[in-house]
C-alpha positions in Angstrom: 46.2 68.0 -12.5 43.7 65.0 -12.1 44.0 61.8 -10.5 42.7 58.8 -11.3 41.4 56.5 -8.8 42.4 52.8 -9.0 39.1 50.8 -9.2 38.2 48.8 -6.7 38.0 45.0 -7.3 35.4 43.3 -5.6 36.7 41.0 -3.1 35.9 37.3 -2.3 35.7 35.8 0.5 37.7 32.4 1.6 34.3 31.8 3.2 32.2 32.5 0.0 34.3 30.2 -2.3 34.0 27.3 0.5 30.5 27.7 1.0 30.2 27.9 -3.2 32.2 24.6 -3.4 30.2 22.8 -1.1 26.9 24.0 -2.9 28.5 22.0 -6.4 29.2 19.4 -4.4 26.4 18.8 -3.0 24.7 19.4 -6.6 26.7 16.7 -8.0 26.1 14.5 -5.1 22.1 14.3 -6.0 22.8 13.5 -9.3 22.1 10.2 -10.2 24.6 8.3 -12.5 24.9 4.8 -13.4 27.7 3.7 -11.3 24.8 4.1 -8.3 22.2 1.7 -10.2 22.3 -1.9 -8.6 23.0 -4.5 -10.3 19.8 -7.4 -10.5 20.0 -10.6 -12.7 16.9 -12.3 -13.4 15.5 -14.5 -11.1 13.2 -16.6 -13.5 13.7 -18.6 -17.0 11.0 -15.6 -18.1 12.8 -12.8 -16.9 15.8 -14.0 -18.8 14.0 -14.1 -21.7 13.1 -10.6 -21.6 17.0 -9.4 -20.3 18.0 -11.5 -23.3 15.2 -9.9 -26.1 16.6 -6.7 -24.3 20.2 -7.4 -25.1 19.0 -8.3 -28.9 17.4 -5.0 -29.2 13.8 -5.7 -29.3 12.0 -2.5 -29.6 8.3 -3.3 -29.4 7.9 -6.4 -26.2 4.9 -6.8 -24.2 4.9 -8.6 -20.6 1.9 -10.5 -20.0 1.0 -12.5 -16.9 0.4 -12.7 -13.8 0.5 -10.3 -10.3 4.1 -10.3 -8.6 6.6 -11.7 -11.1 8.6 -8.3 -11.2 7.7 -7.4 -15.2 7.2 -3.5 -14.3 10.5 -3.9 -12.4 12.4 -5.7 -14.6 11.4 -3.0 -17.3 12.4 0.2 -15.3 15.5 -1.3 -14.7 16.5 -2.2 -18.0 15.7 0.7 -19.5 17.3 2.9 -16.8 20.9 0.9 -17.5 20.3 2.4 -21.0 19.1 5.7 -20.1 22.2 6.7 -17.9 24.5 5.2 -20.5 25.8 8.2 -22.1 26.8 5.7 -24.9 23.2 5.1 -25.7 20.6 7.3 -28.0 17.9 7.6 -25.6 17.7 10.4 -23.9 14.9 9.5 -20.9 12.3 6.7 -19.5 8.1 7.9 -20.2 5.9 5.7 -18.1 3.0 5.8 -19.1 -0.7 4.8 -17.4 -4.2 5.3 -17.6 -6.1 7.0 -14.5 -8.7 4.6 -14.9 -8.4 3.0 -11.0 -10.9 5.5 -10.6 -11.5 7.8 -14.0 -12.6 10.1 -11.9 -9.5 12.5 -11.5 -11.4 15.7 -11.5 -12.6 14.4 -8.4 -9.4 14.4 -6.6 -8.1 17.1 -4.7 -5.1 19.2 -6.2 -3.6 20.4 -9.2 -2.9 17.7 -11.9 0.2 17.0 -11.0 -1.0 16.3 -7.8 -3.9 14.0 -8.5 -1.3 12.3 -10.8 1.5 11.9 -8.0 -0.7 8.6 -6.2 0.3 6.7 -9.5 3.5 7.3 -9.1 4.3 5.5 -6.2 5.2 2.2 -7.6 7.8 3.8 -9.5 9.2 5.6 -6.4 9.4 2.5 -4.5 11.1 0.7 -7.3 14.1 3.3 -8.1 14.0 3.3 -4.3 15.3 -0.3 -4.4 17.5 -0.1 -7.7 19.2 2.8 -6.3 18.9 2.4 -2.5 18.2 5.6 -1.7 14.3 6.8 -1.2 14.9 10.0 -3.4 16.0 8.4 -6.6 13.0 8.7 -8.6 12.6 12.7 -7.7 16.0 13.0 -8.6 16.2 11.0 -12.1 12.5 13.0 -12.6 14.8 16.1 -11.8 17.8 15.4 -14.6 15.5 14.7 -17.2 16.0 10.8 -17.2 12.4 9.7 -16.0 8.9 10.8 -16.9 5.4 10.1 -15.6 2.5 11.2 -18.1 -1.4 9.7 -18.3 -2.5 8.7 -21.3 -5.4 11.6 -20.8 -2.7 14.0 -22.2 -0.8 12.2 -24.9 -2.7 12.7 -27.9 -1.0 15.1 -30.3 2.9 14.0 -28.7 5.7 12.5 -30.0 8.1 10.7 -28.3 11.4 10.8 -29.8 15.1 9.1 -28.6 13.1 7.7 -25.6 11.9 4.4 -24.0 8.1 4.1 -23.2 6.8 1.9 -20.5 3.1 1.4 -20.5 2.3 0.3 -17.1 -1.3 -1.3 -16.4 -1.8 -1.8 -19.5 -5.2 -3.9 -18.4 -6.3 -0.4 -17.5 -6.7 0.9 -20.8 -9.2 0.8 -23.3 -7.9 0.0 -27.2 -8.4 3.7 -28.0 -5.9 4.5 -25.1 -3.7 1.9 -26.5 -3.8 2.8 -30.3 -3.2 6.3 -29.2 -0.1 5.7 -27.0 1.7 3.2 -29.9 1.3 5.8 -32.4 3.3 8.3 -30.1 6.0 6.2 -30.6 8.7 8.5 -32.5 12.2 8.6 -33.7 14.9 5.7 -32.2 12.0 5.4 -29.1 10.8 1.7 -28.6 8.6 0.7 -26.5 7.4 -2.0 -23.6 4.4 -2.8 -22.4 3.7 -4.5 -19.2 0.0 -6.0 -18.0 -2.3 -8.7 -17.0 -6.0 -8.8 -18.3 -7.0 -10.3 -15.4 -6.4 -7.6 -13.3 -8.1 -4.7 -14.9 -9.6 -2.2 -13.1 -12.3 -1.6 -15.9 -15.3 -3.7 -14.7 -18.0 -0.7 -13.1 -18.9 0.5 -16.9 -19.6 -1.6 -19.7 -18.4 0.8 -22.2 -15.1 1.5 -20.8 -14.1 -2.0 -21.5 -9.8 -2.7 -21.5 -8.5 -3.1 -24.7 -5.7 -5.3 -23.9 -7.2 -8.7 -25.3 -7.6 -6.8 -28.9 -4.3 -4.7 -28.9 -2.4 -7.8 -27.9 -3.6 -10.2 -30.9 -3.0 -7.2 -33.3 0.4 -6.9 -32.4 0.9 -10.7 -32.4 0.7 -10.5 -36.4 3.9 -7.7 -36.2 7.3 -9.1 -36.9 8.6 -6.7 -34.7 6.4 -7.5 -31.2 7.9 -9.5 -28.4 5.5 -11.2 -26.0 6.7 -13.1 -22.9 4.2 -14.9 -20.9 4.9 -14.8 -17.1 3.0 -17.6 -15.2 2.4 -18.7 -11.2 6.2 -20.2 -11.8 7.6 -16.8 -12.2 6.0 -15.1 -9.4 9.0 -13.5 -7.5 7.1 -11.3 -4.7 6.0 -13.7 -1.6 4.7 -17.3 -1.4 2.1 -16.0 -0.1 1.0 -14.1 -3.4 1.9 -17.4 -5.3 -0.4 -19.6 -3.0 -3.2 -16.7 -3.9 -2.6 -16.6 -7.1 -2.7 -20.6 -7.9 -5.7 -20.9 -5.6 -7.7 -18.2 -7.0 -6.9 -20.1 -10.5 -8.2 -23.3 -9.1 -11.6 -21.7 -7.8 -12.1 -20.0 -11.0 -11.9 -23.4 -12.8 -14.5 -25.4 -10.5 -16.7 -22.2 -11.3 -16.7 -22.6 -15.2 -16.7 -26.7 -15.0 -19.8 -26.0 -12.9 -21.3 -23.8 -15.4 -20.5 -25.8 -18.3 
């Protein structure tokens, strides 16, 4: 007569399920959400224009002006409140910038994704802020709620149910430019934030920025939303104000003396 043997359940620890837990919890505790987003209320009659054009649901705006009056701050943050509303279509941020500081990436040490790290900084520093905790942008970059791409490796894409900031858009040549608005896909819109003053495109004559030309195009759109920021929006430091306003006055008595 044969007996059968009663298999033998595996058994769990108290310790294992514990230790199990607290890995989840700790999981959930990286992730970002948007009760942890700060709250920020524009500090300038400019920047209330572009919270406001936000609001309306302007889908194609352009920040012009000067250094230090927050527009790539204002426009991460904007379009992070969206991004972690669950209520909204969009499903992440895709900064976008040219490598042109130096256009010589190849020349950098690392992997792509290493030479492209240094541009990212800014971005670090301001989810740093808007979140208050130094790892905020690796972890929204982790969910799937921010992206960092160059406009070296754009052609052919699409970007669909996203919102595009083009950062630096000085930095660009119109090619750049015309190739990064026609990525612009399904229920995407997109914001672009520069200062042709401060282009980095000045060692070679025929890498010239395209922001002048793109800019005036766009002005003839319906759709495009440009804000002007002047020396009376600059939010960083007096001290970059002073600069700024002095550097303006030199530059005058320069052309009256040419002219």
């Amino acid at each position: 007569m044969s007996t059968k043997r009663a298999a033998k359940l595996p058994i769990v620890h108290d310790t294992e399920e514990r230790h199990t837990s607290s890995k989840v919890q700790q999981t959930n505790a990286l992730r970002l959400k948007i009760d942890h987003l700060k709250s920020f209320e524009p500090l300038t009659d400019n920047q209330r224009l572009f919270y406001d054009a936000y609001k309306r649901g302007d889908y194609f705006l352009a920040l012009h002006g000067v250094a230090g009056t927050g527009k790539t701050f204002i426009a991460v943050y904007k379009a992070l409140e969206e991004v972690l509303d669950k209520t909204n279509p969009f499903n992440k941020i895709i900064i976008v910038r040219s490598a042109v500081q130096s256009r010589e990436m190849g020349h950098l040490p690392g992997d792509i994704d290493e030479k492209l790290d240094i541009y990212q900084q800014p971005y670090r520093q301001i989810c740093a802020t808007l979140f208050d905790r130094k790892d905020a942008y690796d972890r929204l970059a982790e969910q799937g709620h921010i992206e960092f791409i160059s406009t070296s490796f754009i052609r052919g894409m699409s970007f669909d149910d996203a919102i595009i900031i083009v950062d630096e858009m000085q930095n660009c040549n119109y090619s750049e430019l015309q190739t990064v608005i026609t990525r612009v896909g399904y229920r995407s819109k997109i914001i672009w934030c520069g200062d042709y003053r401060q282009t980095d495109l000045i060692k070679n004559k025929a890498d010239t920025s395209g922001i002048k030309k793109f800019l005036e195009i766009a002005s003839t759109m319906p759709c495009h939303t440009r804000i002007e920021f002047g020396v009376e929006d600059i939010v960083r430091s007096s001290l970059v104000r002073d600069w700024i306003i002095a550097e303006a006055n030199y530059n005058d008595k320069i052309d009256c003396i040419k002219s």
